[in-house]
N, C-alpha and C positions, 0 to 999 in steps of 0.2 A: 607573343602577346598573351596575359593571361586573359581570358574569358569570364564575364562578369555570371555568375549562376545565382539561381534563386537558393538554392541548398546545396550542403554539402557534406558527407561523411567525415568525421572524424573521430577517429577513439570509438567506436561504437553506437557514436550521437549523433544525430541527423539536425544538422542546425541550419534553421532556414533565415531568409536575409531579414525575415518582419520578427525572430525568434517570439514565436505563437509555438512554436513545437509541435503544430499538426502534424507534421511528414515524419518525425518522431514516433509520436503517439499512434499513427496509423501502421506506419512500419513496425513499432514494437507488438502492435494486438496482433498483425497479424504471425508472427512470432509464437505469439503467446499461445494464440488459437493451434497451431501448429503443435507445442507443446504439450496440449490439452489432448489431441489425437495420439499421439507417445505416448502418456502415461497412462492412456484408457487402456490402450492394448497391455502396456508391462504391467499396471495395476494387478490381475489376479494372477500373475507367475509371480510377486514377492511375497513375500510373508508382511501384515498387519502394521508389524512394529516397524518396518523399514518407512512404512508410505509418508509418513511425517519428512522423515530424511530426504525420500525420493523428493517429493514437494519442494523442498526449501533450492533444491541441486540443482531440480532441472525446469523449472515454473521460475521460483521468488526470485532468486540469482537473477536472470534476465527483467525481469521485473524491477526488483531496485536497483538495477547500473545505472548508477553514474543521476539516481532519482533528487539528487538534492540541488542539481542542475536546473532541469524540467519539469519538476513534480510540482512545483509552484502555481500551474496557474490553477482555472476554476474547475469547481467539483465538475460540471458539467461538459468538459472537456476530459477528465477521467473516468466519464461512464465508460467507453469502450472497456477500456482495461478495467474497472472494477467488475463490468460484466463478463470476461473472459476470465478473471478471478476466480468469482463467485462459481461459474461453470468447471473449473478444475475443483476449487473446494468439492463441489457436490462429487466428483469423478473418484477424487482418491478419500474419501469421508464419511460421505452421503449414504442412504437408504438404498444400494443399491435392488435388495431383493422387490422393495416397492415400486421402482419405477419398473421394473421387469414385470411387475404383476401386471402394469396398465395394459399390457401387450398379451396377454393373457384371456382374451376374448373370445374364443372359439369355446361350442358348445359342450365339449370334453372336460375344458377347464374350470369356466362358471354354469351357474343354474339359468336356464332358460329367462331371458329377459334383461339381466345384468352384462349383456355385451355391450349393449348401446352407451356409447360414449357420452359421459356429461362433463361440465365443466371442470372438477375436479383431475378429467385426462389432462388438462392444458395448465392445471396448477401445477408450478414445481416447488421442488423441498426449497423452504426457507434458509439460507446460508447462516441467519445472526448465531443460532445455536452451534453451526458447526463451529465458526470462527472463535465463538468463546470457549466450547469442550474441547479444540484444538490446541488454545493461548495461541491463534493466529493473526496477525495485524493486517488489515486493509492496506489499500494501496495508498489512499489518504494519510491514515497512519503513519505507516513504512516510511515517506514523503517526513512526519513530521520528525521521527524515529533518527532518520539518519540528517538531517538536517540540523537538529540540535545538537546531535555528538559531535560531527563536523564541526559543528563552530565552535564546541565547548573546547574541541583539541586545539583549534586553531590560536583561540583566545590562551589558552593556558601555556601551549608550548608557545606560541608568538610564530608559529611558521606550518606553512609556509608564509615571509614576511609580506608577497605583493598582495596574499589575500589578507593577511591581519590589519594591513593599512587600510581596507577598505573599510573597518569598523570604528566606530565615533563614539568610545567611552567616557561615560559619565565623569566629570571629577567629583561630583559629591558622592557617589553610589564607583566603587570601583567596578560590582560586578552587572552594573546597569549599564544598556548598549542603546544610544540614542540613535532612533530610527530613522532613515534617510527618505525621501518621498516614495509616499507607498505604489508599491510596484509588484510582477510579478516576480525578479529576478531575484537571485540568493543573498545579494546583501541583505534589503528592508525585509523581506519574508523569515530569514532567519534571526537577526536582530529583532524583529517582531516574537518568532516563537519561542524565541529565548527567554524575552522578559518575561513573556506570558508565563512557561513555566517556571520560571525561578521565584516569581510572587504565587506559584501555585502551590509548588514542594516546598517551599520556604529555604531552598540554596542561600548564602549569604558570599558565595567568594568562591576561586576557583581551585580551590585545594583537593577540592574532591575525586576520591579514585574514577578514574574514568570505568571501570568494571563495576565499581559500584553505581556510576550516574546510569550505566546500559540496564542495570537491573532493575534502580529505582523509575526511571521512566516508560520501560516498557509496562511495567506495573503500571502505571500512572496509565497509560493511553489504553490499554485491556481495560483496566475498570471503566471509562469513558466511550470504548467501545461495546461492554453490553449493557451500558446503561437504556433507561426509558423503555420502549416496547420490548417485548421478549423474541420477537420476530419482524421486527421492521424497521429497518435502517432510516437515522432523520441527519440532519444537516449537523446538531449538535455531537453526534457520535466521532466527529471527525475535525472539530474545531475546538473541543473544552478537553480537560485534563482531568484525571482523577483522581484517587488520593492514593 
């Protein structure tokens, strides 16, 4: 007799029977969080120029699996993971000699008076600037990043065929994909982000090198990521396109 469960592993994805992707997204942060303690300890045994590398290996990788799945629903359901993000950003990027100062309180260290902790102990460094002096994409991003390629390959090569059926191509517009009822799931999300960029960058068809679409749109979503405040992330930095 199989047994009816609310969730279930598969492939890496935790898919629950309401597919919300909490037991996902809680199971992936705490991962992440995990991650974050690894590369604090290896961060000062590598050298400078690796830590980008290090980053992408053992952070991003678990980060964007299988994200064009799951990564769909609301911003406000990837706080977790954008804040477990943001905490490695600062880990392998960050200021670290500043945050080591705040802990530098004893009367050897500073001048008589300047022990006492003021608010600024409980500010931490801003992430927008790392992410942009990095060329690193948010999880939001990442989310839109692999999501468009996916569909771009899907649509051009036509396979694999059970997912290229599930999109509803314009006949007047070849390279327009009419959107199914809005949802969180990878049909209407990506048929949606599609259009959206291809009336952005002005694509007309799907001829284009796929190496070429990966350079032109990560371009496109970095410049939309440091747009507006110089240090404070808004709802627009992860929903509009740039040029």
């Amino acid at each position: 007799v199989i047994k009816q469960v609310s969730e279930a592993k598969f492939l890496g994805v935790t898919i629950d029977d309401k597919l919300s992707w909490d037991h996902h997204i809680k199971n992936l942060n705490t991962k992440l969080r995990s991650c974050c303690g690894r590369l604090y300890r290896l961060k000062n045994a590598l050298p400078k120029s690796l830590h980008k590398e290090i980053y992408h290996t053992l952070f991003e990788s678990h980060l964007a699996y299988g994200i064009s799945v799951w990564g769909g629903v609301s911003i406000n359901k990837l706080k977790p993971l954008f804040t477990a993000q943001k905490k490695c950003m600062r880990i392998m990027f960050g200021d670290t000699e500043a945050f080591l100062d705040k802990f530098r309180t004893c009367a050897r260290s500073r001048e008589y008076g300047s022990q006492i902790l003021g608010q600024e102990f409980y500010e931490e460094e801003h992430t927008k600037p790392l992410f942009t002096r990095h060329d690193m994409l948010t999880v939001h991003n990442l989310y839109r990043y692999h999501c468009i390629i996916e569909t771009y390959k899907v649509i051009r090569l036509r396979q694999p065929i059970a997912i290229y059926g599930l999109f509803n191509r314009s006949r007047r517009r070849d390279d327009l994909l009419i959107t199914p009822t809005p949802t969180h799931n990878y049909t209407y999300m990506s048929a949606s982000l599609w259009n959206k960029y291809r009336q952005s960058s002005g694509l007309q068809d799907f001829t284009t090198a796929i190496c070429t679409l990966k350079t032109s749109l990560k371009r496109s979503l970095l410049d939309s990521q440091k747009r507006y405040e110089i240090d404070t992330w808004c709802d627009l930095n992860f929903s509009t396109f740039g040029r």
